[in-house]
C-alpha atoms as one frame of an Amber mdcrd trajectory, in Angstrom:
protein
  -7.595  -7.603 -36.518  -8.258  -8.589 -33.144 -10.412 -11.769 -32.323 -13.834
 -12.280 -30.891 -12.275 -13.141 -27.364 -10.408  -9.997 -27.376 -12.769  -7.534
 -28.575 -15.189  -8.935 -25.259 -12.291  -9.634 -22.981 -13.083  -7.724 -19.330
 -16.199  -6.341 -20.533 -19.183  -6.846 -18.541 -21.692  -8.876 -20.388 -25.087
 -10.341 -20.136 -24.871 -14.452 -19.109 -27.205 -14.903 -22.061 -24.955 -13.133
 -25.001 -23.152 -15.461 -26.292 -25.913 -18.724 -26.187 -28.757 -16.139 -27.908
 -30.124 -17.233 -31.118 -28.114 -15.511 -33.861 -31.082 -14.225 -35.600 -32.011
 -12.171 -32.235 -28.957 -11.044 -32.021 -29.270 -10.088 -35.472 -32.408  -8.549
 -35.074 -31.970  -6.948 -31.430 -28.729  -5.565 -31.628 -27.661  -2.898 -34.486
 -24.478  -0.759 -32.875 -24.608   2.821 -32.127 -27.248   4.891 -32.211 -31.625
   4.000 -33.000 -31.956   1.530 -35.997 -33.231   2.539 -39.241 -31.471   5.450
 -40.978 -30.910   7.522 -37.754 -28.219   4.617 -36.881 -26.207   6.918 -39.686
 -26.081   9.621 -37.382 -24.338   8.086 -34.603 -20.822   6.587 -35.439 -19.457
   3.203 -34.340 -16.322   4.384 -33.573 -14.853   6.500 -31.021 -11.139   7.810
 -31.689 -11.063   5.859 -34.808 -11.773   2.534 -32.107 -14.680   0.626 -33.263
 -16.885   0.345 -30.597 -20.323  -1.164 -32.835 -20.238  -4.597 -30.243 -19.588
  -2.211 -26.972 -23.133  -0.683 -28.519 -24.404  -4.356 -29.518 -23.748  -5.810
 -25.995 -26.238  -2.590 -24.631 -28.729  -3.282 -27.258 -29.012  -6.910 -26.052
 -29.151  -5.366 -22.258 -32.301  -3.020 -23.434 -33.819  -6.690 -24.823 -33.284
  -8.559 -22.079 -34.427  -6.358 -19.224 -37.416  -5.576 -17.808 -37.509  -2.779
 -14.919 -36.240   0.703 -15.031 -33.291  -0.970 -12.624 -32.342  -3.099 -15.442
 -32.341  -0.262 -17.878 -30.359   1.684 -15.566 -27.573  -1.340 -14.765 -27.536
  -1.404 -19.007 -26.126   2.340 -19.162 -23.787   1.832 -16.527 -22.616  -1.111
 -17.979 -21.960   0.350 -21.275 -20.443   3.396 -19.791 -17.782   1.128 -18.132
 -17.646  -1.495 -21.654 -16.749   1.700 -23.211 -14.230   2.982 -21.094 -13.041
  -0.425 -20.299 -12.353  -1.075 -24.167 -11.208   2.293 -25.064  -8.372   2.061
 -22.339  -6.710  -1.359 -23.602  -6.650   0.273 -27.347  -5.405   3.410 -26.246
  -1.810   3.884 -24.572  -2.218   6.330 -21.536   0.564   6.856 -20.600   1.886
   7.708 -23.428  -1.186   9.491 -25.147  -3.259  11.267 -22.357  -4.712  14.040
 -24.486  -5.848  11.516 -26.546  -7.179   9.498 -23.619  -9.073  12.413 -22.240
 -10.753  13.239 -26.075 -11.935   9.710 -26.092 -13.069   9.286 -22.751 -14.844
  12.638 -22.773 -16.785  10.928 -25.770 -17.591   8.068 -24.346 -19.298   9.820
 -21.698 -21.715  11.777 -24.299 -22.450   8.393 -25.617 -23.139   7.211 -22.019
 -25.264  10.577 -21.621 -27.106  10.075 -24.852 -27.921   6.733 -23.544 -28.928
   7.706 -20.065 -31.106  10.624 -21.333 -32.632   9.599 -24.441 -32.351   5.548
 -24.287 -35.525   5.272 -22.591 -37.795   4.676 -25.408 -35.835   2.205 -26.961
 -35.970   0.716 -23.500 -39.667   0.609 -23.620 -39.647  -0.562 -27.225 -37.324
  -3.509 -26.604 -39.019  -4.512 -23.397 -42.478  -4.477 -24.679 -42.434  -6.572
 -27.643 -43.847  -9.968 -26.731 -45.749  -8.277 -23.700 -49.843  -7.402 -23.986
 -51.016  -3.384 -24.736 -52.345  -2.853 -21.011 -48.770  -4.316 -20.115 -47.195
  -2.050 -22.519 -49.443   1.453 -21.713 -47.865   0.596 -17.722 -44.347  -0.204
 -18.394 -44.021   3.491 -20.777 -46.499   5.101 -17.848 -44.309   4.233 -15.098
 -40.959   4.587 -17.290 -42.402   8.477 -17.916 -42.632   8.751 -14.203 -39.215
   7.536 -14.048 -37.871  10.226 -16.258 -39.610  13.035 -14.861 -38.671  12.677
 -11.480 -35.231  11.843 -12.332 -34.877  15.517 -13.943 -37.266  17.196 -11.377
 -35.190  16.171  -8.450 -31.699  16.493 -10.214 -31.909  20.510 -11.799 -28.319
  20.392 -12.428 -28.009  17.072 -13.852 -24.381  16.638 -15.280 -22.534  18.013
 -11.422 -25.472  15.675  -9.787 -25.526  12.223 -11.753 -22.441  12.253 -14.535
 -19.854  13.709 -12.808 -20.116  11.482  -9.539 -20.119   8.217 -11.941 -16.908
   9.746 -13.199 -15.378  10.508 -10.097 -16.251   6.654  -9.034 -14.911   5.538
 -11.861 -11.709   7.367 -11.273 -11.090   6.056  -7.888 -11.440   2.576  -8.802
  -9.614   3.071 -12.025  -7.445  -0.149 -11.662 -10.749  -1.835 -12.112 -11.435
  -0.192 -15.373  -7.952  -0.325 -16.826
């Protein structure tokens, strides 16, 4: 059983994290996947490697932030949490087909996240803010998305496979 320091150790994290109040973490963060009996549909682990505080640490990132920057910094970060933590439980060198099978999902969960995160996004942002507030933020969030997809028709050789290729050439960083 690792310990608390080990599970976080190299990850990136928000400063906040580890002062919140336990009941928002409680509250805010809930693992993989949407709360609510949809959470059953996405598994906490990847590779038999739980991952449920990888997903916790981007659940807090959706809470704290504010622009579609921050929710963009969020999936990045939890693309390179996930990488980042699957690498130091699995032995490369050793076990690269197993390597590549995790990594691969890891980057659906990234995906997932990237394409479909954006209403939690909203939903986390906008809960202590005003309706006209609110009706902007998913407005301009909308915009966001469609113009994302309009201007990138072939999105996985555009967007996810350049992240991976970055992520490859600094892989000392990750691992």
């Amino acid at each position: 059983m690792q310990n608390l320091e080990d599970k976080f150790e190299g990850l990136k994290i928000h400063p906040d994290f580890f002062s919140e109040d336990p009941e928002v973490i409680k509250r805010e963060c809930n693992g993989c996947g949407p709360s609510g009996w949809l959470s059953l549909i996405v598994p906490d682990k990847i590779c038999d490697i739980d991952i449920s505080h990888i997903c916790d640490l981007h659940d807090y990132e959706y809470y704290k932030g504010s622009t579609t920057q921050d929710k963009i910094n969020a999936d990045i970060n939890f693309l390179y949490n996930l990488l980042k933590y699957l690498s130091k439980n699995i032995n490369i060198q050793k076990d690269k087909k197993k390597w590549h099978k995790c990594r691969n999902i890891a980057i659906k969960y990234y995906e997932a996240v990237d394409r479909f995160g954006f209403m939690a996004f909203v939903f986390a942002v906008n809960q202590t803010l005003d309706r006209f507030t609110i009706k902007n933020n998913i407005k301009n969030l909308l915009i966001f998305e469609q113009q994302k997809y309009a201007e990138w028709d072939d999105y996985d050789n555009k967007v996810i496979i350049p992240k991976i290729r970055n992520f490859e050439k600094d892989e000392d960083d990750i691992l």
